[in-house]
N, C-alpha and C positions, 0 to 999 in steps of 0.2 A: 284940808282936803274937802272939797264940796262931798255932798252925799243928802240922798233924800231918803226919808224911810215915807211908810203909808201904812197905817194898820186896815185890815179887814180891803184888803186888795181885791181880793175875788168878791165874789157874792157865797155865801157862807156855805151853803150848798153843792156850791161848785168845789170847795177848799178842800170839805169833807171826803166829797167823791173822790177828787184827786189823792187822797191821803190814806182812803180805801185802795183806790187802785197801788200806789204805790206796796202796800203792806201784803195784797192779795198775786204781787210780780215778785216777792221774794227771789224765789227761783229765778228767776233773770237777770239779776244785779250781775256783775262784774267788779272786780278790781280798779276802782278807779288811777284813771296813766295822767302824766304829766309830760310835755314838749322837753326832751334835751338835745342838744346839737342837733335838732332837727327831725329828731324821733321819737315816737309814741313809748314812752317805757312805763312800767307801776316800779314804783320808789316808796315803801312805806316809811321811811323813816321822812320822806318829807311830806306825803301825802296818803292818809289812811283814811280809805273810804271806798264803800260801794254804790257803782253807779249803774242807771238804766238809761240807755242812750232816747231812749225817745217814750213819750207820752201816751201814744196808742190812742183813745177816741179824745183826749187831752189837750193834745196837739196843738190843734187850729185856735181852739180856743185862747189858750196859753199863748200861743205867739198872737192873735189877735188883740189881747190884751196891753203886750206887750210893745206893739208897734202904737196903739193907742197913747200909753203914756209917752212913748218917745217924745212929742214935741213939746211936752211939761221939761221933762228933762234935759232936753236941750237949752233950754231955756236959763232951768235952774242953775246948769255947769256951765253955761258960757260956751254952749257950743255950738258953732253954728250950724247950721238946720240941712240935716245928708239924707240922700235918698237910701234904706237899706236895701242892701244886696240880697243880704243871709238874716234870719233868726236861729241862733244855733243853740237849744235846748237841751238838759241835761238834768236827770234828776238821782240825785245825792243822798245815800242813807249811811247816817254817823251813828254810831256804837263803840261801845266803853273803848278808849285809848285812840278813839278817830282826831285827826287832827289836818291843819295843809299848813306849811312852815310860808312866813311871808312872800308874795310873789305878785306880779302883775297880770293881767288877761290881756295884754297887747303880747303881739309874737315878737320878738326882735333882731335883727341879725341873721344868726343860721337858722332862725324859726320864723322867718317874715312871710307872710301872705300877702296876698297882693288885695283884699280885700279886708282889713282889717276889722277887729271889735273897735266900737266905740263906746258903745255904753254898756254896762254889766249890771243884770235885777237878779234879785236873789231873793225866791219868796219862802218863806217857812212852814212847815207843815210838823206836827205832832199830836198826839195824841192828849188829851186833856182829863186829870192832871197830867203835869209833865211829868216822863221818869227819867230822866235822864239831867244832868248839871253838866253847864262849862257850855264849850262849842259855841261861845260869843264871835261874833263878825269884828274883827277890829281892821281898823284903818289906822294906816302907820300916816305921817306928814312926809311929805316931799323936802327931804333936806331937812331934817330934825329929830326929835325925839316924842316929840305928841304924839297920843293916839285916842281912839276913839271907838268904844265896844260896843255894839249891837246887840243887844238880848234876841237870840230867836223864838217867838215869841209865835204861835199859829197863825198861820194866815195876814202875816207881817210882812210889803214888800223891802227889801235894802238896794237901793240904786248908787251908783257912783259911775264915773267916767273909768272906760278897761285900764288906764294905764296909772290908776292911783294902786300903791301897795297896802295888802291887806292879807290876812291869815285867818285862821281857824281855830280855835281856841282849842287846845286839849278837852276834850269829852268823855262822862264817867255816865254808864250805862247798865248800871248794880244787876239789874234784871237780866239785861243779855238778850233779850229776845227782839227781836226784829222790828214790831210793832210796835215795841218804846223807842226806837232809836229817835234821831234829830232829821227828820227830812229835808231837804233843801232842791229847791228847782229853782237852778243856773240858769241864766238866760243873757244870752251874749246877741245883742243887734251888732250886727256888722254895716260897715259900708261900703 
């Protein structure tokens, strides 16, 4: 399964701030939901994790960023070159027993949009040292048994095409508190 990674994605500064803010929105996180039959539900047994729907002065930049790299990436996945519709941003705090059981980021079937994902970056954010183990990015192979783990590692981007399978590794988070967890900011270009 293609995939690119990029360490020190942002400008280090900017990493930081974002991982400030993230820590200092506690209170605003959510239940992170998953698409079934068509519907928004929270499922923890296949998906455990708090989310913040949007970035706040983050935003632009983030999706700036992120339209930026698209024509590397398209490039690197064989994919050829789409105008996006959407940047759909999401940011992700993992704590002890957080996990997402294998899945893809294309909608299918009774979950089709008519504007789909295409490409899916996943940047990392934590606090330094790490406190927290586990919560690897793996990528499963299309029709096989390979796979491939990601260290989430600060300010680390992980790119793949939306419709390779991929999961969340179980995560142990001793301390519990908020501001050790595993950050991650999802980032879905649409077309």
């Amino acid at each position: 399964m293609p995939y690119h990674t990029q360490a020190d994605w942002l400008p280090p500064d900017l990493a930081d701030a974002l991982l400030d803010h993230a820590i200092a929105n506690e209170a605003r996180f959510q239940p992170g939901s998953i698409m079934q039959s068509g519907r928004l539900t929270v499922d923890e047994t296949i998906r455990q994790v708090s989310v913040l729907e949007h970035l706040g002065p983050f935003q632009e930049r983030v999706t700036e960023a992120a339209l930026a790299a698209k024509p590397l990436l398209e490039t690197l996945f064989g994919i050829p070159a789409f105008t996006a519709s959407r940047v759909e941003i999401e940011l992700a705090a993992h704590g002890d027993g957080a996990h997402f059981q294998q899945h893809i980021d294309t909608f299918v079937v009774v979950n089709k949009r008519p504007n789909p994902r295409i490409l899916t970056l996943v940047l990392y954010l934590h606090r330094r040292p790490r406190r927290f183990a586990g919560g690897a990015l793996r990528l499963h192979a299309l029709g096989g048994a390979a796979i491939r783990d990601i260290a989430p590692d600060h300010n680390l981007l992980a790119a793949f095409p939306s419709f390779a399978p991929h999961s969340v590794q179980r995560l142990t988070c001793p301390g519990g508190a908020f501001a050790d967890r595993r950050f991650a900011v999802n980032i879905w270009i649409h077309r």
